[in-house]
C-alpha positions, 0 to 999 in steps of 0.5 A: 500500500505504501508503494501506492502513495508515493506513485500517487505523490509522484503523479502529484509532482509531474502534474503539477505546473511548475515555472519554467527555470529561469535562465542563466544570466552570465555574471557580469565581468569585474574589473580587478582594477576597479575591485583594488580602488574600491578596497584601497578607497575604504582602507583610505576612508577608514584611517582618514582622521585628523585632529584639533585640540579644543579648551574645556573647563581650563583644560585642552582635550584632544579632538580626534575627528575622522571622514564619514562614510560618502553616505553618512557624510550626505545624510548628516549634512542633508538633514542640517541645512544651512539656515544662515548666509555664513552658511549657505557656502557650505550647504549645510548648518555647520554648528549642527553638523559638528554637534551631530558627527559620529565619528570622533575620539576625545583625549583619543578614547570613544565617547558616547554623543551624549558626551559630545553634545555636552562638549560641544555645547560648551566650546567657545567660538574659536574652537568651535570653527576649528572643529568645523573646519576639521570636519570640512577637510575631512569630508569635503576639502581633502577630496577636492584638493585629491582631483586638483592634483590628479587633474593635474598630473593626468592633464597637464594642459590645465593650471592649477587654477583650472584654466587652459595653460599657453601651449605655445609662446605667443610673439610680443607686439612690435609697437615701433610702428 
């Protein structure tokens, strides 16, 4: 009897409508370069970090202060307008920027943001602008100043400044006349 019943699931099985298999895509090639500057541009986003010292309750405390990830950096910016002229260059509210960012040390040990908050809310101006200009650096400048420099070695033709350089002297007008 028990022979039946799997002759019978059997049956089940091949009359069942089944979806056709899909068919095999090829993987898509990946480039071995384009894999190695991937890697080396997170290796370098990891160990990215500068500092500024900052005073506090008499004291300097040390503020260690490394890039964001592309897409922490837009969302910590994006939810931070500037909402002042002195800010508008920048596109983003600088001062809430610093208190929000995430990725630092104090006197090089982590600290929860609470504890940075507190800091934050208690530096004077000067520090405050040295900070968030660290932070401009770290995830806007650095990688400006990057492309300069590399146009400028893969296209000599370009000044530094960006514009076309002479690719020939030109004669000095002859005013005798």
């Amino acid at each position: 009897m028990a022979h039946i019943h799997e002759l019978i699931e059997r049956q089940r099985l091949i009359d069942t409508p089944h979806a056709p298999p899909e068919p095999t895509r090829p993987q898509p090639v990946r480039s071995t370069r384009l894999d190695q500057l991937i890697a080396e541009a997170r290796a370098l986003q990891e160990g990215f970090w500068d500092n500024v010292d900052v005073v506090l309750g008499g004291e300097i405390v040390n503020v260690d202060l490394g890039m964001l990830p592309p897409s922490e950096w837009s969302n910590l910016s994006g939810n931070n307008p500037a909402t002042t002229p002195a800010d508008k260059p920048y596109g983003y509210d600088r001062n809430a920027t610093a208190r929000g960012y995430t990725r630092l040390r104090l006197d090089h040990e982590g600290q929860p943001a609470e504890v940075w908050h507190d800091v934050w809310d208690l530096l004077g101006e000067e520090d405050r602008t040295n900070v968030q200009a660290v932070i401009w650096w770290l995830n806007l400048g650095h990688s400006q100043q990057q492309l300069r420099e590399l146009n400028a070695k893969t296209h000599p033709v370009l000044a530094p400044s960006g514009e076309l350089a002479q690719l020939s002297p030109t004669k000095p007008k002859d005013n005798s006349k």
